[in-house]
N, C-alpha and C positions, 0 to 999 in steps of 0.2 A: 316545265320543259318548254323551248319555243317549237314555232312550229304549228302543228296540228293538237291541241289537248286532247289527252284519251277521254276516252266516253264512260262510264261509271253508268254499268247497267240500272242496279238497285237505283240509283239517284233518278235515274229518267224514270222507271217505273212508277216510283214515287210520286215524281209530281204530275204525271197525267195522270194518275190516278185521282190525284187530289184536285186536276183543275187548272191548277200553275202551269202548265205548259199542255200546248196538242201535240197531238203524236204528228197533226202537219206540221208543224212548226220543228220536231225531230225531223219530218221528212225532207224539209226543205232545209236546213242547216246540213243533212246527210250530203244533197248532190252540191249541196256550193264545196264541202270536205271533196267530193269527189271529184269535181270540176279542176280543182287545184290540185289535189296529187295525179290528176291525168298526165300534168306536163312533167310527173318527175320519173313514174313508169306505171303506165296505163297496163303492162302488161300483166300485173295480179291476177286481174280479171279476165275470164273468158265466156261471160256472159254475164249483161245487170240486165233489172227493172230498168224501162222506161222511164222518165220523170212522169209522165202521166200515170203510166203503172203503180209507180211507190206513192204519187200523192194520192192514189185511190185507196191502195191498203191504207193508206194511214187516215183517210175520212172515215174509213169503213171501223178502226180501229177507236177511234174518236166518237163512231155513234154506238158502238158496244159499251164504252168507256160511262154513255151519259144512260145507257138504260140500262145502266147498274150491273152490267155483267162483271164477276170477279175475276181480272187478269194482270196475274203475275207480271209479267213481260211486256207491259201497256207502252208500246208505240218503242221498244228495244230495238234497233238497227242492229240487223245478223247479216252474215256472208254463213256460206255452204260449200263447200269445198267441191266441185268439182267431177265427183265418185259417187255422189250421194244425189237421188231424185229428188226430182220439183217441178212439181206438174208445171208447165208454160216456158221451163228450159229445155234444152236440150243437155242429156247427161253427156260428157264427151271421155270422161277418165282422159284427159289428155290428148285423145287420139281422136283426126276427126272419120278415119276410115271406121273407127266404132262407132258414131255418135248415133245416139238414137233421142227420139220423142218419148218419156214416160207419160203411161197412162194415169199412175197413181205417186205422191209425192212419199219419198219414204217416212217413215211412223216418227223419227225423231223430231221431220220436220214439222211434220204436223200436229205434233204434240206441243210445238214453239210455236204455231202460226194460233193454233186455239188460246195461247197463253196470252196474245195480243203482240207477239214480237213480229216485229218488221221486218218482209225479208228483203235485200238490196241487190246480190245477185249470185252466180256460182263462181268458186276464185280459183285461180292455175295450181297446176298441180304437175310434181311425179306424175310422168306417163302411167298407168296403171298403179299407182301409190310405189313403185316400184323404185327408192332411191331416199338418201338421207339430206338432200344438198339443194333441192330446188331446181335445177340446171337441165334438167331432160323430160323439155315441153317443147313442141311445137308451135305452142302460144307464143314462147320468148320463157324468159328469165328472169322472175320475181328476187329480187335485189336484197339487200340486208336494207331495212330500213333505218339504218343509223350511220350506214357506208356502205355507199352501192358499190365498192370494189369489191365485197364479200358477199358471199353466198348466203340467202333467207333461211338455210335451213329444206328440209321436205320431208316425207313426199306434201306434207303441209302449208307449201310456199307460201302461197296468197292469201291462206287463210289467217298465215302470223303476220304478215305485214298487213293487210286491212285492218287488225287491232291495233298493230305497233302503232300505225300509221294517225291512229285518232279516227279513221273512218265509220266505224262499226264497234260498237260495245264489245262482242262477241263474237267467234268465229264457229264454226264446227270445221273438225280433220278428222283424220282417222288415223291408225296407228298399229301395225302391225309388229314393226321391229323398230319404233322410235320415232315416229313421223309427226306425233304430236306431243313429244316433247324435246327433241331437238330443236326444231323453229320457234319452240319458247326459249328456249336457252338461247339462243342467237339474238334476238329481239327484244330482250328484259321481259318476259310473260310470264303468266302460270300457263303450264298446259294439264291438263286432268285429263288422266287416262284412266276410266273406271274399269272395275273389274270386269272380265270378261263376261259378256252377258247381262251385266246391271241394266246397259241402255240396248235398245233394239237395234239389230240392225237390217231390217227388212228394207229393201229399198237401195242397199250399197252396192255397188260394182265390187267383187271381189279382189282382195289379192292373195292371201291366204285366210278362208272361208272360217277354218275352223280357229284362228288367233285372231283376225277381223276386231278392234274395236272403231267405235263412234267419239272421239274426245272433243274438246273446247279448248279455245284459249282466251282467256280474260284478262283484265288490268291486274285483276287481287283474289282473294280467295271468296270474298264474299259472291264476289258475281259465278265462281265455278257453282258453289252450293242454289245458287237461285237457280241457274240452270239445270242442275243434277235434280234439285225438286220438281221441277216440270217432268224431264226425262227418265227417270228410275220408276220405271214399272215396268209390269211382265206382260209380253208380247206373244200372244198364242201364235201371232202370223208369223215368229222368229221361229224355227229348232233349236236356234242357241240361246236366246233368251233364258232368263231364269229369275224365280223370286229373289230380291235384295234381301240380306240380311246383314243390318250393320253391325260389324264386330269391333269392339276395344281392342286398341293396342296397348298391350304392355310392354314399358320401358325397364327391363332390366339390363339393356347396353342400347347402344346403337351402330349398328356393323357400318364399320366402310373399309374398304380396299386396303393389303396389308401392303405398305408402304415399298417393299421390292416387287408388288404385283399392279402400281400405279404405272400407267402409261399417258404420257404426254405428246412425244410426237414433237421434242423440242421446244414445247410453250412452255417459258418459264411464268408467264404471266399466270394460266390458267394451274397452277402449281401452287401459286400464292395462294390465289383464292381460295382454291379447296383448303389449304391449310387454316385462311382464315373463318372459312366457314366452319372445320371442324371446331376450331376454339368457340366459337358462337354455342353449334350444338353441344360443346359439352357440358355447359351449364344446366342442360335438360335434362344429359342420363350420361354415365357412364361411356366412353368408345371404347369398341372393342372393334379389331383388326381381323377382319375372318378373310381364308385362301378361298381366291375367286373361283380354282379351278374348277369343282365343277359346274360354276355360272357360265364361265366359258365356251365347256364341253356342251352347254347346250345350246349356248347362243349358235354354235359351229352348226348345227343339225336346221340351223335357218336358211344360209345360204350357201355352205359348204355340204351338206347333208339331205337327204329326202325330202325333207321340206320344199324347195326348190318346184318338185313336179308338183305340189298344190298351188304354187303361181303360174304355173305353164297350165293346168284344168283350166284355170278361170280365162285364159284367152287362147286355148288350143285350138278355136274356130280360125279364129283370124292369124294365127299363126301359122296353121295351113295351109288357109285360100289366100293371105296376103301380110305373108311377111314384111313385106318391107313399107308398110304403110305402120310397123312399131317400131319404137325411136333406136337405133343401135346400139346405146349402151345399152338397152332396157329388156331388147334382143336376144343379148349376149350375155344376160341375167337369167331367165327365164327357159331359151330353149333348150339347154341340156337339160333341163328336166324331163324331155320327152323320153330321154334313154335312162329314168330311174327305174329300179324291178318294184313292182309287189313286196318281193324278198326283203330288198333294201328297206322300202317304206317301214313294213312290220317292225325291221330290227330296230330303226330307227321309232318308233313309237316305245320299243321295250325298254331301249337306253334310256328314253326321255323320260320313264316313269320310274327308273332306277335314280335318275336327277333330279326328279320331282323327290323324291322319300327323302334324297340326304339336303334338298333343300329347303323342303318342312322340318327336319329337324333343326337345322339352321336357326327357327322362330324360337326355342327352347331357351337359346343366348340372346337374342337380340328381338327387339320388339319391330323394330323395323331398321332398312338400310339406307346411308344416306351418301349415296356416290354422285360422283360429278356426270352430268350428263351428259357432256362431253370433253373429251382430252384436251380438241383445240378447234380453231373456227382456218378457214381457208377461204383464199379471195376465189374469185367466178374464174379467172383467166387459169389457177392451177389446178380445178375441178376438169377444166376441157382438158388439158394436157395429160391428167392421170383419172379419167372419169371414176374407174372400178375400185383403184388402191384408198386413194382421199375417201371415197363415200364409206367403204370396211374400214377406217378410222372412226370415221365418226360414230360408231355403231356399238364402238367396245363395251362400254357401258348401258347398253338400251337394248339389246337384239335379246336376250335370254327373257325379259320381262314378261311376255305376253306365253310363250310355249310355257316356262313355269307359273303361270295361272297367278301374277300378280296384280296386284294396284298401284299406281304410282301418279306422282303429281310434281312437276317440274318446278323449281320455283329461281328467280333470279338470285346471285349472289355475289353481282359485281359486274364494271366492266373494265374490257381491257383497253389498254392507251388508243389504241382505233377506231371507238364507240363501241363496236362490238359484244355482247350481253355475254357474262361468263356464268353457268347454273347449275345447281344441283338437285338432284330428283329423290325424292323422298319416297319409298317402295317400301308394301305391307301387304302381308295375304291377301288374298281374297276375299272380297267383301269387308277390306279395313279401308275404305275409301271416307268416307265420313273423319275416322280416327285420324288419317294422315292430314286431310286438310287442316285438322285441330291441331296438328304437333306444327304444319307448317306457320302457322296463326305465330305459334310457341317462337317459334327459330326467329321468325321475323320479331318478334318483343325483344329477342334476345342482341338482334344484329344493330349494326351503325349503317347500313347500307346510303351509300352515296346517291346523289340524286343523278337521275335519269342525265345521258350527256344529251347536246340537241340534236334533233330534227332538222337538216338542213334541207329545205322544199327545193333549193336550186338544183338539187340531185347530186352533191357531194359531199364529202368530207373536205373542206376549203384549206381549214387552218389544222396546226400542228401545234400542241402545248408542249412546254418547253422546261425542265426546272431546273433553274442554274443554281450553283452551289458556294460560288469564290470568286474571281475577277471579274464576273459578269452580273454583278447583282449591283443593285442601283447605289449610284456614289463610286462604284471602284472602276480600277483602271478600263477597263471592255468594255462596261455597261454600250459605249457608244455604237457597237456591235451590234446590238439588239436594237436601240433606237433607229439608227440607220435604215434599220429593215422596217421600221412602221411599230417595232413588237409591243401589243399591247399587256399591260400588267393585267395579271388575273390574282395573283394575291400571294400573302407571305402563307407558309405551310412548313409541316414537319416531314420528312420522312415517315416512314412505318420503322419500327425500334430493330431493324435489319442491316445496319450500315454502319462503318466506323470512317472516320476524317481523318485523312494524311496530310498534312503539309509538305510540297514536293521540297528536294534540294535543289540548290540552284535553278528555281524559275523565274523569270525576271517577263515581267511582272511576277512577282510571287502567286502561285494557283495550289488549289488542294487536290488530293486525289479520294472521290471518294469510291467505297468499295464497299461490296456485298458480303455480309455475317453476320450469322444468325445469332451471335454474342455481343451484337452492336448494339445503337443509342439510336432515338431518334436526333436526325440532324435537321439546321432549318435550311428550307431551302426559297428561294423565288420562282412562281411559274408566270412565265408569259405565253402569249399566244402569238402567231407567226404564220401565214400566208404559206402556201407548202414550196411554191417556188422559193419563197424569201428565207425559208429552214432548208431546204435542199443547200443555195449559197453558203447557209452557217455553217451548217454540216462540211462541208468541203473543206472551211479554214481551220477546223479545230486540229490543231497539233497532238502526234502523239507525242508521250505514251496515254494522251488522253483522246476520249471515242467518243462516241453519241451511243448510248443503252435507252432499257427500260429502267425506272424510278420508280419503285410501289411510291403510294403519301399514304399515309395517319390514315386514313380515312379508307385506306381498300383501291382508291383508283389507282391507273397505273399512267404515266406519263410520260415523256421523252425526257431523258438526262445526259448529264459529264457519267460518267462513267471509267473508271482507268486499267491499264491492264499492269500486270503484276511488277515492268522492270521498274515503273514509278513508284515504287514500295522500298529503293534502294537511298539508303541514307532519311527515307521519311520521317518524321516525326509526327505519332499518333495522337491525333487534339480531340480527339472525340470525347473527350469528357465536358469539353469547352462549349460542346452542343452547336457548335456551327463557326463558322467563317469569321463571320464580323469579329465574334468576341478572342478568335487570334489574332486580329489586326489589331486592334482596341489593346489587345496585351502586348502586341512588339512598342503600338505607341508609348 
């Protein structure tokens, strides 16, 4: 990937343990990483170490290192999310009319500071963890790090791009109704959301107290487990704390979404994926299709339901003496809570253990579920226009997780033509957190996953890839089209075996028409890259009945393409057996 390279915890642990590197020398390659994504948005952050500060921890970590102390996490660069104490910040959840001084740093942290991990500083967030999207901080507005016109994900923002970003090996979030694995699906991450209670959470700002998790987001699986080793133990200081117990999962299916109960929200792209992720996992076990409804009915009892007034407890102070010092959307989330009953709460606790039973038995069929973690990704400018409706999208798949007492662990499985991270979350009772990382081990042996698209530090998404099919492939009549514009070749490729080739009538220059079906061939096609001003111009000249679409390739990515729409199918002639363009020129020759 260009750019910033991620950081690969286990590897750094490794060689200051062995001597090959100081955890200074991680300190100092940390703030030069840091120095350089300040210009692209500083705003992740709402509080770092000093440089003087970080090179201190990391001598201090350096002279534990030589008088033989054993630590896991030796000289590991960490971010902390913002919700979560640390002695010498200040905790702010977003809000600076909340912000306070902690006396004591919470237990997870300190359980990673004793391991020898580094801490760098605390990252923006969801006001009050309160949102799926990033977008309602005070701080500003932690960006997609792959295309700042899109949204990071949350209420986890700054904690998934400080990884995305190359900054920090590790993050910690937290995750109530999807906050730490949403901004890994957005970002290409793992996000590990352990079961409720494995990791402590003494020390968190609440948002709802009693589903409240502590999660990570890492490069890979290995590094969740190095972390999960430090942090999986039982906290007398928690009440919700509890002993781990790791459980096997058995695979005799793998549940996902019954295909008229999948919602997309228009993303044909993120449609694909899932489809090709399922083919991936079926080589592992069995699919089986089970009715979300009552996933749903629970998810409802989060924000639609009783639930609600246990985020209004956690800031009913400040909601009274000074409203309007919480962010409006965040507001307009939490205060009807104050008018929930008792009555209401109960019934809603009785439903929820009526959906707990028929969701345990759920496990009887399937060993675990493997749904998309999100339907679809939204840029920053259509989140302010619809704050409330876009953020309950993003949710469909994530909000039931934590009220049904699961485990789940997000993993990448594609991007979309935007950079954009497309993902699905691997979910398994209670205390199958260990088993899931192992199956998602499994999925990835199984998958062709494309490599990361890049990191642009200027702070955009510059260029547009492009993949032409017929007259504009190198040698034929248009090609000049694309040169004109600067376009540079990125290489020859196949479609994904979803598309069949028309040859129009009467087009002069002769062009093909290609088209989307799930009984088609793969076709070859050429992609270039192009300057977004200098594709906007292309875009303008192309005649119908032919468009500018999305193009899956071979390999999972998705692309810009020709595309046509249905009157160019009049009089065509279907060459799709010909596998591509050239070789029906090559045959009129």
């Amino acid at each position: 990937m260009s750019g910033m390279n991620r950081r690969n915890a286990a590897t750094i642990a490794a060689a200051v343990k062995a001597g090959w590197m100081s955890a200074v020398a991680v300190a100092q390659d940390t703030l030069e990483r840091l120095e350089a994504y300040d210009k692209v948005q500083p705003q992740i952050w709402i509080s770092r170490a000093s440089p003087e500060a970080l090179l201190a921890q990391a001598e201090a970590i350096d002279a534990r290192v030589a008088a033989g102390e054993v630590l896991p996490l030796a000289g590991v660069p960490f971010a902390v999310k913002d919700n979560i104490d640390v002695a010498g910040f200040e905790t702010t959840a977003a809000c600076p009319a909340f912000a306070y001084r902690p006396e004591a740093t919470a237990s997870v942290v300190e359980r990673l500071l004793a391991a020898g991990a580094l801490c760098v500083g605390k990252t923006n967030l969801d006001q009050f963890a309160t949102g799926l999207v990033g977008t309602r901080s005070p701080y500003g507005i932690p960006r997609n790090a792959y295309n700042l016109d899109y949204v990071s994900g949350g209420s986890s923002s700054g904690s998934s791009v400080a990884v995305a970003a190359g900054l920090v090996s590790f993050a910690l979030g937290t995750d109530t109704a999807g906050s730490g694995r949403v901004p890994a699906a957005f970002n290409h991450l793992i996000g590990f959301k352990p079961s409720k209670g494995r990791w402590s959470t003494r020390g968190l700002v609440p948002a709802c107290r009693t589903l409240d998790c502590i999660t990570v987001f890492t490069d890979d699986t290995a590094d969740a487990r190095l972390v999960d080793l430090v942090l999986a133990e039982y906290d007398a200081g928690d009440p919700y704390s509890k002993v781990s117990t790791d459980q096997p999962i058995r695979l005799p299916g793998i549940g996902v979404p019954r295909r008229d109960q999948r919602v997309w929200f228009g993303d044909a792209e993120s449609e694909y994926l899932y489809d090709r992720a399922i083919e991936r996992l079926a080589s592992l076990a069995p699919i089986v299709e089970i009715d979300l409804e009552p996933l749903r009915e629970a998810a409802r009892l989060l924000y639609d339901g009783p639930w609600v007034a246990e985020r209004t407890a956690a800031i009913a102070a400040l909601l009274a003496d000074n409203p309007d010092a919480i962010d409006e959307t965040v507001r307009a989330v939490v205060e009807p809570g104050a008018a929930i009953s008792a009555v209401e709460v109960f019934n809603g606790i009785y439903r929820l253990a009526d959906l707990k039973r028929q969701a345990d038995e759920m496990w009887t069929q399937v060993g675990m579920l493997a749904f998309p973690t999100t339907g679809t990704t939204f840029r920053v400018r259509e989140l302010e226009a619809a704050p409330i409706a876009l953020n309950s999208n993003l949710g469909a798949y994530t909000n039931f997780v934590n009220l049904l007492d699961m485990a789940a662990v997000a993993v990448p499985a594609g991007a979309r033509a935007n950079g954009t991270g497309f993902g699905i979350t691997l979910i398994g009772p209670a205390d199958s957190d260990m088993a899931l990382l192992a199956e998602a081990d499994s999925y990835f042996s199984a998958s062709d996953l494309p490599m990361l698209p890049p990191l642009d530090l200027e702070g955009k998404m510059q260029t547009v890839k492009l993949a032409v099919v017929g007259a504009h492939l190198k040698d034929m009549p248009l090609h000049w089209q694309l040169t004109s514009r600067e376009a540079t070749f990125v290489g020859a490729f196949q479609t994904a075996p979803t598309y069949r080739l028309y040859a129009m009538a009467d087009s002069v220059p002769p062009k093909p028409a290609l088209v989307y079906d799930e009984s088609g061939a793969a076709i070859a096609v050429e992609v270039y890259e192009l300057g977004v001003a200098e594709f906007g111009s292309f875009v303008v000249e192309v005649p119908a009945p032919l468009a500018i679409g999305t193009v899956t390739l071979e390999d999972g990515t998705s692309v810009k393409g020709f595309v046509a729409e249905p009157r160019a199918m009049t009089g065509a002639r279907d060459i799709t057996d010909l596998g591509g363009w050239r070789a029906y020129i090559a045959q009129l020759a």
